[in-house]
TIRO-2110 file (N, C-alpha, C; in Angstrom, 1 decimal):
// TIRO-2110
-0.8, 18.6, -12.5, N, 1, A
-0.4, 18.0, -11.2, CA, 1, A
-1.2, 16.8, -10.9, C, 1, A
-0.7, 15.9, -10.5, N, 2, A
-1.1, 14.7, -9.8, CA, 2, A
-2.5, 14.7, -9.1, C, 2, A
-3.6, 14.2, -9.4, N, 3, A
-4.9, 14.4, -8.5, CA, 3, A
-4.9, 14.1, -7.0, C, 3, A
-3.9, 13.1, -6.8, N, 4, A
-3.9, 12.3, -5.2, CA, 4, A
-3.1, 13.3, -4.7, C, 4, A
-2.2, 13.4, -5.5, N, 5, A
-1.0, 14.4, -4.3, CA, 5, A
-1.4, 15.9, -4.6, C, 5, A
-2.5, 16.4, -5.2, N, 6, A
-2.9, 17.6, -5.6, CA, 6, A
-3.9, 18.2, -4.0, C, 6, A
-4.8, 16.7, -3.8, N, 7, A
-5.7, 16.6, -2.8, CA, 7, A
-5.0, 16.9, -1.6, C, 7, A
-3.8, 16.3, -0.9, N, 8, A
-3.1, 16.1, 0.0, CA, 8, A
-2.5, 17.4, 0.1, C, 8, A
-2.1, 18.7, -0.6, N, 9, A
-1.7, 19.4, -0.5, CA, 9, A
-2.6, 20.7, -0.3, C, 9, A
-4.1, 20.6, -0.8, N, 10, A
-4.8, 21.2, -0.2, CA, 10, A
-5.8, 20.8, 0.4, C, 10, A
-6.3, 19.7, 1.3, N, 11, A
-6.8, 19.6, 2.4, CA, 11, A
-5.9, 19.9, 3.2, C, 11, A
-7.0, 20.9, 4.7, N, 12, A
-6.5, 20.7, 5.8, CA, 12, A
-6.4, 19.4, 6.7, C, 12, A
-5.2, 19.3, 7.4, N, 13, A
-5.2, 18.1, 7.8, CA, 13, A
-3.8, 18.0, 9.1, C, 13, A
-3.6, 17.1, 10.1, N, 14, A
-2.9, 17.3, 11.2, CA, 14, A
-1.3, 17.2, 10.0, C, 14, A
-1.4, 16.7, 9.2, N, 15, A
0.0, 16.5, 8.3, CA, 15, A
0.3, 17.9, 8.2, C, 15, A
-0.6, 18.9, 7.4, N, 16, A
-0.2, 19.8, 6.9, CA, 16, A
0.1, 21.3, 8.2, C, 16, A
-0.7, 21.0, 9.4, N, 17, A
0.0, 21.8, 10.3, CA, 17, A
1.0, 21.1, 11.2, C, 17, A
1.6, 20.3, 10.4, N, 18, A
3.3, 19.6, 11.5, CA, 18, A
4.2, 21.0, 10.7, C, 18, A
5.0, 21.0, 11.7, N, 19, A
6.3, 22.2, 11.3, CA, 19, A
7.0, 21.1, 9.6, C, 19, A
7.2, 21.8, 8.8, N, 20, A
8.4, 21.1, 7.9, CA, 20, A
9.3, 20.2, 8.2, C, 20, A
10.3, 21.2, 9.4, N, 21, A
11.1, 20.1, 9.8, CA, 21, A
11.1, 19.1, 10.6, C, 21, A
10.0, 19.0, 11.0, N, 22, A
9.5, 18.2, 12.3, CA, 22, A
9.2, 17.2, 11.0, C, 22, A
8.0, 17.3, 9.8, N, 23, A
8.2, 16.3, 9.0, CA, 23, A
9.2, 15.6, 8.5, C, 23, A
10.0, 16.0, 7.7, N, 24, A
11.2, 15.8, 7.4, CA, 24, A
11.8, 14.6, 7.6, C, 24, A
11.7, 15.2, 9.4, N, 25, A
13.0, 14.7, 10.2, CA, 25, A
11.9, 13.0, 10.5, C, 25, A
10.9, 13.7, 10.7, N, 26, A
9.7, 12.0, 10.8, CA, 26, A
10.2, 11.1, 9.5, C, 26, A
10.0, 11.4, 9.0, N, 27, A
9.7, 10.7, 7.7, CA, 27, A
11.2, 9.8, 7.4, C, 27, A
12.6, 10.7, 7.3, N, 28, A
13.6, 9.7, 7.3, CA, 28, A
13.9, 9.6, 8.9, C, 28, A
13.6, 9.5, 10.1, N, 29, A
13.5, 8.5, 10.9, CA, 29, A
12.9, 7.4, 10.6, C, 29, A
11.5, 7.3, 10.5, N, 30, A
11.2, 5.8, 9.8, CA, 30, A
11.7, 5.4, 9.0, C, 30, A
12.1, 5.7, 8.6, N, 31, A
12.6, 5.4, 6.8, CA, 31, A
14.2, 4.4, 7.3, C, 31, A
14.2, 5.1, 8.5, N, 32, A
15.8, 5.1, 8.8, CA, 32, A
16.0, 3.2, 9.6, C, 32, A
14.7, 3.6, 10.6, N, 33, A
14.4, 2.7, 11.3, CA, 33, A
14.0, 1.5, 10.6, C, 33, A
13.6, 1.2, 9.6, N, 34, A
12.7, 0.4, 8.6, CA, 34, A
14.2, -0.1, 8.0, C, 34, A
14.9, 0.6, 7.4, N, 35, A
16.2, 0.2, 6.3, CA, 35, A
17.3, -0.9, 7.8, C, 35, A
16.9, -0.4, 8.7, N, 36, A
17.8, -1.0, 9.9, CA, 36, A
17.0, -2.6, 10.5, C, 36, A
15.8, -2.7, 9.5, N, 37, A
15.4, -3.6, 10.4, CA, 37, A
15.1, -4.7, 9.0, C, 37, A
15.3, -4.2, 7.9, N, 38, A
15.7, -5.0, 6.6, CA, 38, A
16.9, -5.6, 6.0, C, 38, A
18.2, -4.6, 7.0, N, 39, A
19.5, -5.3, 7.1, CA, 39, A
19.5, -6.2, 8.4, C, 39, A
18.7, -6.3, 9.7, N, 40, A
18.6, -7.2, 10.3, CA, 40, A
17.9, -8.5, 10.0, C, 40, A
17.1, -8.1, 8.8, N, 41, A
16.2, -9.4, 8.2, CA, 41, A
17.3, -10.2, 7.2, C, 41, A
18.1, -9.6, 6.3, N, 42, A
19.6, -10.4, 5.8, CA, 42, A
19.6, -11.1, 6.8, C, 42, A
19.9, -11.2, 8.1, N, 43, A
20.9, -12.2, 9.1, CA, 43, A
20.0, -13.5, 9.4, C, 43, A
18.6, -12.6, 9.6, N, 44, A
17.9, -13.6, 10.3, CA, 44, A
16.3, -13.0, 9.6, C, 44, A
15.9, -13.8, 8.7, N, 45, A
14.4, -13.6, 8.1, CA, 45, A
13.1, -13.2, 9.4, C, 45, A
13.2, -13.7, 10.4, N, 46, A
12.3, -13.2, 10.9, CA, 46, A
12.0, -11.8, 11.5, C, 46, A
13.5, -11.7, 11.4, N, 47, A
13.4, -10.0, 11.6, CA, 47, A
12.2, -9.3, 10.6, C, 47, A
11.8, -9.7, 9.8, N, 48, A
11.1, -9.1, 8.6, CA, 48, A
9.9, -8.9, 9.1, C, 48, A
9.2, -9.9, 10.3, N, 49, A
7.7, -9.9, 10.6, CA, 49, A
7.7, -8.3, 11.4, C, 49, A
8.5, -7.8, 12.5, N, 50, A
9.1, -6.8, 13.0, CA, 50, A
8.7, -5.5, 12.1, C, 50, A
10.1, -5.7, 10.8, N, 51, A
9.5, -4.5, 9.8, CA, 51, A
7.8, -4.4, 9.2, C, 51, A
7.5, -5.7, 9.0, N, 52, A
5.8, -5.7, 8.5, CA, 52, A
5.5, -4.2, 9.4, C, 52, A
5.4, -5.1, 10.9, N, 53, A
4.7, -4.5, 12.1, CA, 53, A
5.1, -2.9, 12.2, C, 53, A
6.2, -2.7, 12.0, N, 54, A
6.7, -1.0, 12.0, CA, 54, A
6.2, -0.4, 10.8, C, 54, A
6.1, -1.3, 9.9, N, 55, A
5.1, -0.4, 8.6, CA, 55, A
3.7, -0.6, 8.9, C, 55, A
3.4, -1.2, 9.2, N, 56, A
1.7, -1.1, 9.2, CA, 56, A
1.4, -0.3, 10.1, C, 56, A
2.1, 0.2, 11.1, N, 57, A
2.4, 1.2, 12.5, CA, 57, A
2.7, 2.6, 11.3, C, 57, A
3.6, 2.5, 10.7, N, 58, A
3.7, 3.9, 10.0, CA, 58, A
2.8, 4.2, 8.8, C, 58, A
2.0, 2.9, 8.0, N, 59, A
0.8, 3.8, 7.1, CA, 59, A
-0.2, 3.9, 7.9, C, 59, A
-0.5, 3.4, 9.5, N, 60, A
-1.4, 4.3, 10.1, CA, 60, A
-1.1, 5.6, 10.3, C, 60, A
-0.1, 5.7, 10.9, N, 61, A
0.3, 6.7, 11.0, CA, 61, A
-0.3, 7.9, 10.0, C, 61, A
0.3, 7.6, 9.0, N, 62, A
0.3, 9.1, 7.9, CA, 62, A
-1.2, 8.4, 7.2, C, 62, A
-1.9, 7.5, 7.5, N, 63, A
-3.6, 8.0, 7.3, CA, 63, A
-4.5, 8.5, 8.1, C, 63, A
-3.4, 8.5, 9.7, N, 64, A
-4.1, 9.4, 10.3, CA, 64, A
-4.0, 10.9, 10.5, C, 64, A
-2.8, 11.2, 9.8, N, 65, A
-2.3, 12.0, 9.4, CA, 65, A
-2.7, 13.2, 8.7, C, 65, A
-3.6, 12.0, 7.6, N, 66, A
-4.4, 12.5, 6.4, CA, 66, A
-5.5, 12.8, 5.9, C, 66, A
-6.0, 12.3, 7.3, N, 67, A
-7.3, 12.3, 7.5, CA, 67, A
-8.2, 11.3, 6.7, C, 67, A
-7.3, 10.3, 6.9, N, 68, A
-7.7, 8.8, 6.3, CA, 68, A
-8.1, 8.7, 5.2, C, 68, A
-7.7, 9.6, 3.9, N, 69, A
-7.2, 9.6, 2.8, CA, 69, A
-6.7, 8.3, 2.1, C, 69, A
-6.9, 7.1, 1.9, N, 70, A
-5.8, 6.2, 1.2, CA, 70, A
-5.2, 6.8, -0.1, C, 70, A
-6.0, 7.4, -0.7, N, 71, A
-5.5, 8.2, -2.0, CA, 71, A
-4.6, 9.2, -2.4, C, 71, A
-3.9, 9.7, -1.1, N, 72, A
-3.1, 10.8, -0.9, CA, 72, A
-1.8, 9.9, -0.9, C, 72, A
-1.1, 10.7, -1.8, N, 73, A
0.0, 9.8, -2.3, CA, 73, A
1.4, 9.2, -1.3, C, 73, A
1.6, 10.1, 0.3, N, 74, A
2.2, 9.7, 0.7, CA, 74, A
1.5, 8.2, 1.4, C, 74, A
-0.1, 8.2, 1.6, N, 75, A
-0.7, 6.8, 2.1, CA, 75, A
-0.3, 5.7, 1.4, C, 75, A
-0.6, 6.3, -0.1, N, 76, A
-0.8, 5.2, -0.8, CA, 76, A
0.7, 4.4, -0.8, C, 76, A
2.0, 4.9, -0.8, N, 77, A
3.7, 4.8, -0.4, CA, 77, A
3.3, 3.8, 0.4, C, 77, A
2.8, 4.2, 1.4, N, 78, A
3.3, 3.7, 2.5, CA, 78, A
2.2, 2.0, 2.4, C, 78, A
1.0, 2.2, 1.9, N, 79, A
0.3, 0.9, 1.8, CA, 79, A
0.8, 0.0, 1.1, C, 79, A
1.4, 0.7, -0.2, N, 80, A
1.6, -0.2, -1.0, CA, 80, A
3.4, -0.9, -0.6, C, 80, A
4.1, -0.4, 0.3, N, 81, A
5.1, -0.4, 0.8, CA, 81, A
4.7, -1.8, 1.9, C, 81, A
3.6, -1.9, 2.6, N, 82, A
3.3, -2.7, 3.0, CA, 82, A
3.3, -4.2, 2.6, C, 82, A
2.4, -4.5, 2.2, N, 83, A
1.8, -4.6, 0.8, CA, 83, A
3.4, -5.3, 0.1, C, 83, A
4.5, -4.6, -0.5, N, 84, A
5.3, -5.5, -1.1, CA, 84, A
5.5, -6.1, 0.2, C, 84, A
6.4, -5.8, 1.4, N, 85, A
7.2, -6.2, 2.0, CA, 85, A
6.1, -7.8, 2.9, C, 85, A
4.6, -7.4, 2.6, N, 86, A
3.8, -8.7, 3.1, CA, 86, A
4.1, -9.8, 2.4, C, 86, A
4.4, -9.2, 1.0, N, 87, A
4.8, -10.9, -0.3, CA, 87, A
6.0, -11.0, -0.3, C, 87, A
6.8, -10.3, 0.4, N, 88, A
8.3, -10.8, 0.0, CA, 88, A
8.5, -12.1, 1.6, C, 88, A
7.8, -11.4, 2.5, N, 89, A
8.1, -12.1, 3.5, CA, 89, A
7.0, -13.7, 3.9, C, 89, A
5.9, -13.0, 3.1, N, 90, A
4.9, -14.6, 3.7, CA, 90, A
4.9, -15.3, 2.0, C, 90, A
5.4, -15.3, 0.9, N, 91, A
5.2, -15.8, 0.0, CA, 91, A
6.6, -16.6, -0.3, C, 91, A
7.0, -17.5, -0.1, N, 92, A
8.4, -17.7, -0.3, CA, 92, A
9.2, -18.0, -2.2, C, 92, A
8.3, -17.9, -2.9, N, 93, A
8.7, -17.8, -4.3, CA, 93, A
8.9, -16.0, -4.3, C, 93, A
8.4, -15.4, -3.5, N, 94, A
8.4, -14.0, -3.8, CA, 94, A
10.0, -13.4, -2.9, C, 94, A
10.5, -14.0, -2.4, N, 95, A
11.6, -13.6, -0.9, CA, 95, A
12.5, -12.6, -1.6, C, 95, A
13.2, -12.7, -2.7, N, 96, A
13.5, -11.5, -3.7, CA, 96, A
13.1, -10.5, -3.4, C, 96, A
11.7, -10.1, -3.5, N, 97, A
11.3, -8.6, -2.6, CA, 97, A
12.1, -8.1, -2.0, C, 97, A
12.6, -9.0, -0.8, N, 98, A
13.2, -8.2, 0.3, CA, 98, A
14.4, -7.9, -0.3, C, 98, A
15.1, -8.4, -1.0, N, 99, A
16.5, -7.4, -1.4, CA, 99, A
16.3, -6.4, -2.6, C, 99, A
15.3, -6.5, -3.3, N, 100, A
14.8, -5.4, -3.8, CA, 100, A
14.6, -3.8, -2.7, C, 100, A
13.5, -4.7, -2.2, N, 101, A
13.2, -3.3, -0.7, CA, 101, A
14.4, -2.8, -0.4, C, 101, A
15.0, -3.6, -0.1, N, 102, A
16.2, -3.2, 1.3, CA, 102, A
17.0, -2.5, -0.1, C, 102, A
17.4, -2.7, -1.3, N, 103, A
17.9, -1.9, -2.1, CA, 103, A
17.4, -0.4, -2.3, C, 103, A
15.8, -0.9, -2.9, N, 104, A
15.3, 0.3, -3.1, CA, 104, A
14.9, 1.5, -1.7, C, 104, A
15.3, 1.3, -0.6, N, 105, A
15.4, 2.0, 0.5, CA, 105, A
16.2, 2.4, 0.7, C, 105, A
17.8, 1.3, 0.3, N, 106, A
18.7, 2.7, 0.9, CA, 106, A
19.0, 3.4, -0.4, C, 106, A
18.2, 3.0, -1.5, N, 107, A
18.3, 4.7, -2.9, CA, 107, A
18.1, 5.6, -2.6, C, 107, A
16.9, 5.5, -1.3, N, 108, A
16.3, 6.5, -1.2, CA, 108, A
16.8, 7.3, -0.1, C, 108, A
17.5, 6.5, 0.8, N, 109, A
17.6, 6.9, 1.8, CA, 109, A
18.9, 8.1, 1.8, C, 109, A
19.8, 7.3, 0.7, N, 110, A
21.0, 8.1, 0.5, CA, 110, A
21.1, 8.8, -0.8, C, 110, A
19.8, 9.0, -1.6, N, 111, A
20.1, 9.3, -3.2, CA, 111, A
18.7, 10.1, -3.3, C, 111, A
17.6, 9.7, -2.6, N, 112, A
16.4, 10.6, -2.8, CA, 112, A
15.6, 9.9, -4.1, C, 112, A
16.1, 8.9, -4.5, N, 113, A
16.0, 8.1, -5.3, CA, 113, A
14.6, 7.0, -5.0, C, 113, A
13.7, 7.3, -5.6, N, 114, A
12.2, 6.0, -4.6, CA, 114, A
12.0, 5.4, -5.6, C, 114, A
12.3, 4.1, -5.7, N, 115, A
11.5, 3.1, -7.2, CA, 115, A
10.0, 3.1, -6.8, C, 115, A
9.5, 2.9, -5.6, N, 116, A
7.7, 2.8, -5.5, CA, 116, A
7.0, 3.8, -5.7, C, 116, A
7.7, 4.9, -5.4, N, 117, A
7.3, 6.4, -5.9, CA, 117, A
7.2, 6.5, -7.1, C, 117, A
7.8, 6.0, -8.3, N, 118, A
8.0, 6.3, -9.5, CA, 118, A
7.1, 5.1, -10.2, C, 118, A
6.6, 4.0, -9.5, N, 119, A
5.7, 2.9, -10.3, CA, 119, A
4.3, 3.4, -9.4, C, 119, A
4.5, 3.8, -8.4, N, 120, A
2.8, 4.4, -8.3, CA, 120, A
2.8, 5.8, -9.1, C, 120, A
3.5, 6.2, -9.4, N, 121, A
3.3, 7.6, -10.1, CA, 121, A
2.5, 7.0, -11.1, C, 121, A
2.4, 6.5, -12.1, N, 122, A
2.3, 5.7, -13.4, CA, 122, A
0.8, 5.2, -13.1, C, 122, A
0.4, 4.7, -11.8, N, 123, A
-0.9, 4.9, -11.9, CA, 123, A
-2.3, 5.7, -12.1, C, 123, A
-3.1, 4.8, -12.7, N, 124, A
-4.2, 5.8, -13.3, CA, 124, A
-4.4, 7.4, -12.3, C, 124, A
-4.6, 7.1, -11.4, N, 125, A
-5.2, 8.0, -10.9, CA, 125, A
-4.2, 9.4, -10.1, C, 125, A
-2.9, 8.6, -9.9, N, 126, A
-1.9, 9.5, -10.1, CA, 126, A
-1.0, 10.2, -10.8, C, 126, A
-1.6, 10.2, -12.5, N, 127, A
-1.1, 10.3, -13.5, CA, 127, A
-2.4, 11.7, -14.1, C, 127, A
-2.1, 12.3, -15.0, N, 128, A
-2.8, 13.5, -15.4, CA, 128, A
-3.1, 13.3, -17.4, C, 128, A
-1.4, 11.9, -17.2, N, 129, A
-1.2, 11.7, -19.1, CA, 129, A
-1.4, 10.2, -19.5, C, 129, A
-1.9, 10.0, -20.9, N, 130, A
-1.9, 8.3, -20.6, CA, 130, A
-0.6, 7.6, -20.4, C, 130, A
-0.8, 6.6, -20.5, N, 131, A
0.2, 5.8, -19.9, CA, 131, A
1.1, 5.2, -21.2, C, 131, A
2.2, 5.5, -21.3, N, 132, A
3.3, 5.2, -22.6, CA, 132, A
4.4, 4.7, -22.2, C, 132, A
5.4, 4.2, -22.8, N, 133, A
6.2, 3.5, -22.6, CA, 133, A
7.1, 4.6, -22.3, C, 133, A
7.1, 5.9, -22.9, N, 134, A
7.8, 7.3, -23.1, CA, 134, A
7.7, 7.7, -21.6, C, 134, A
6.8, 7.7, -21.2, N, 135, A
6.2, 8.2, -19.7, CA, 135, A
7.1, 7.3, -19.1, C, 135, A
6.7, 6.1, -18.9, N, 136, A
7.3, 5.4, -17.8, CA, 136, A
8.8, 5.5, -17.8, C, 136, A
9.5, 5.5, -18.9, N, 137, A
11.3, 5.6, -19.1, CA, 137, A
11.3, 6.8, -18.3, C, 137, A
10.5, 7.6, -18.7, N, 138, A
11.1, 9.1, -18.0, CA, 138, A
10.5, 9.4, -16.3, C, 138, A
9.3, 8.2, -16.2, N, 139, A
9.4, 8.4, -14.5, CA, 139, A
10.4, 8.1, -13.7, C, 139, A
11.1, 6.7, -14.5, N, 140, A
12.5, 5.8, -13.7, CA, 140, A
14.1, 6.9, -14.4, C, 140, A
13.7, 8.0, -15.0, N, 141, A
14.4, 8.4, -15.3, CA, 141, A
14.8, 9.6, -15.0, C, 141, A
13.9, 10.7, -14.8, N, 142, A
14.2, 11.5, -13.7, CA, 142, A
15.1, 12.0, -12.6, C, 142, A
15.8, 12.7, -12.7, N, 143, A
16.7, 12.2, -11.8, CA, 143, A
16.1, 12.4, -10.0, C, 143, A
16.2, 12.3, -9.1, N, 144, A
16.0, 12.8, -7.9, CA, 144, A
16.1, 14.4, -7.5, C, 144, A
15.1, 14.2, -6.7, N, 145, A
15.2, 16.5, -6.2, CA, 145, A
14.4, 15.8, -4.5, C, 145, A
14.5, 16.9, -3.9, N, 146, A
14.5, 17.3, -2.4, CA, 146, A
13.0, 16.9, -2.7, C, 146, A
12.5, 16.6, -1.7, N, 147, A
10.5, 16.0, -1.4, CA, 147, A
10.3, 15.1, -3.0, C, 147, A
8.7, 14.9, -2.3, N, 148, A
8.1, 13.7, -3.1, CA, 148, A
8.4, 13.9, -4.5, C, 148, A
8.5, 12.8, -5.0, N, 149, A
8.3, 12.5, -6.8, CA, 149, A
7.3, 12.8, -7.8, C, 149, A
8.3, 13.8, -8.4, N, 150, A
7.3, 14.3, -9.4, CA, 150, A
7.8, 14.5, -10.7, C, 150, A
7.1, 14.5, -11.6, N, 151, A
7.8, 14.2, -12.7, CA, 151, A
8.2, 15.3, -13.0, C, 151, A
9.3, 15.7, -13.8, N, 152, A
10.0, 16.8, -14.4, CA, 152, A
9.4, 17.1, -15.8, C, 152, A
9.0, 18.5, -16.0, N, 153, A
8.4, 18.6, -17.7, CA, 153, A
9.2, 18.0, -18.4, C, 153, A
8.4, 18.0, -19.8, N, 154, A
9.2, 17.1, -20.4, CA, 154, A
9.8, 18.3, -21.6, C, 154, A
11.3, 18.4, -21.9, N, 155, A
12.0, 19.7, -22.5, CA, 155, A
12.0, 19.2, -24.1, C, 155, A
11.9, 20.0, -24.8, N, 156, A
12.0, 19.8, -26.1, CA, 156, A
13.7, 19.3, -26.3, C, 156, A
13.8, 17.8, -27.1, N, 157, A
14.9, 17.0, -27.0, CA, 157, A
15.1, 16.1, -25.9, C, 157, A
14.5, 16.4, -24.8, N, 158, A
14.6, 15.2, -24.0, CA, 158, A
14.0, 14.1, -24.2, C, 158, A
14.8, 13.3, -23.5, N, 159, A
14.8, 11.8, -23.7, CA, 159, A
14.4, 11.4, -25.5, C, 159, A
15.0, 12.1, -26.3, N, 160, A
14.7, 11.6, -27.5, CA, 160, A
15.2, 10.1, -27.9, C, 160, A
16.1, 9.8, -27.6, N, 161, A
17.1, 8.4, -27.9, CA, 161, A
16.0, 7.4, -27.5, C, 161, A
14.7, 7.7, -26.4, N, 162, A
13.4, 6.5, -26.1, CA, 162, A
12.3, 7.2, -27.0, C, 162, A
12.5, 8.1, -27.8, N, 163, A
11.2, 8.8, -28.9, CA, 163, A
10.6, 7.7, -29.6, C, 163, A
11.1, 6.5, -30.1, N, 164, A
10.4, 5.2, -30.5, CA, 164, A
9.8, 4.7, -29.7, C, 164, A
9.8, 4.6, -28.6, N, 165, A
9.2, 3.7, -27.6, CA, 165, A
7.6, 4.2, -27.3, C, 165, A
END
């Protein structure tokens, strides 16, 4: 299991006594609100300064959550979710970002599908194996399941056809 999200699931902490569905229902609310304010940024770019401000508002949130953990893997989501949407919007060779985000949100939104979930997985410290080209095919490969991202064992014959890699 994952060290960061290993931690997060057994510290006590105000996250871990919210009801389930009271999380749940938190989590794609923002999620929801966020994707609504990245199809407002298509029309008019400055809507984007808006979303910054709703996400830096939501990774306080769940590090206070967390008991101010950065390393607990739903923080780190949410920082590094920051974090892109800061360079897509103040870096103007980077502006791409934002239709990446705004993609990769509504994957998730309607597929369960998280690309950031799956390239922080791959990080050292959120990883338990080294790092291979084999690994990574099968983090973006995975298919989606209900809560956070995790990798699926790996079954004798899977993903053979990337066994060179």
């Amino acid at each position: 299991m994952q060290r960061a999200y290993a931690a997060t699931q057994t510290a006590e902490s105000p996250w871990t006594r919210l009801n389930p569905t009271f999380r749940r229902r938190l989590i794609f609310g923002l999620w929801v609100v966020t994707q609504a304010g990245l199809f407002a940024g298509l029309l008019d770019p400055g809507a984007y300064e808006a979303v910054i401000g709703l996400t830096i508002a939501h990774a306080l949130l769940f590090l206070v959550l967390l008991n101010f953990r950065p390393l607990a893997f739903p923080a780190q989501l949410r920082i590094a979710y920051v974090g892109w949407l800061a360079l897509g919007t103040y870096v103007p060779a980077l502006s791409v970002m934002m239709l990446i985000t705004t993609a990769g949100l509504l994957a998730n939104l309607l597929f369960g599908y998280c690309p950031l979930a799956r390239m922080l997985y791959l990080l050292p410290w959120n990883r338990d194996q080294p790092l291979t080209a084999r690994l990574a095919v099968r983090a973006f490969l995975t298919p989606p399941r209900p809560g956070r991202f995790t990798l699926e064992p790996e079954a004798a014959g899977t993903y053979n056809e990337y066994a060179s890699l």
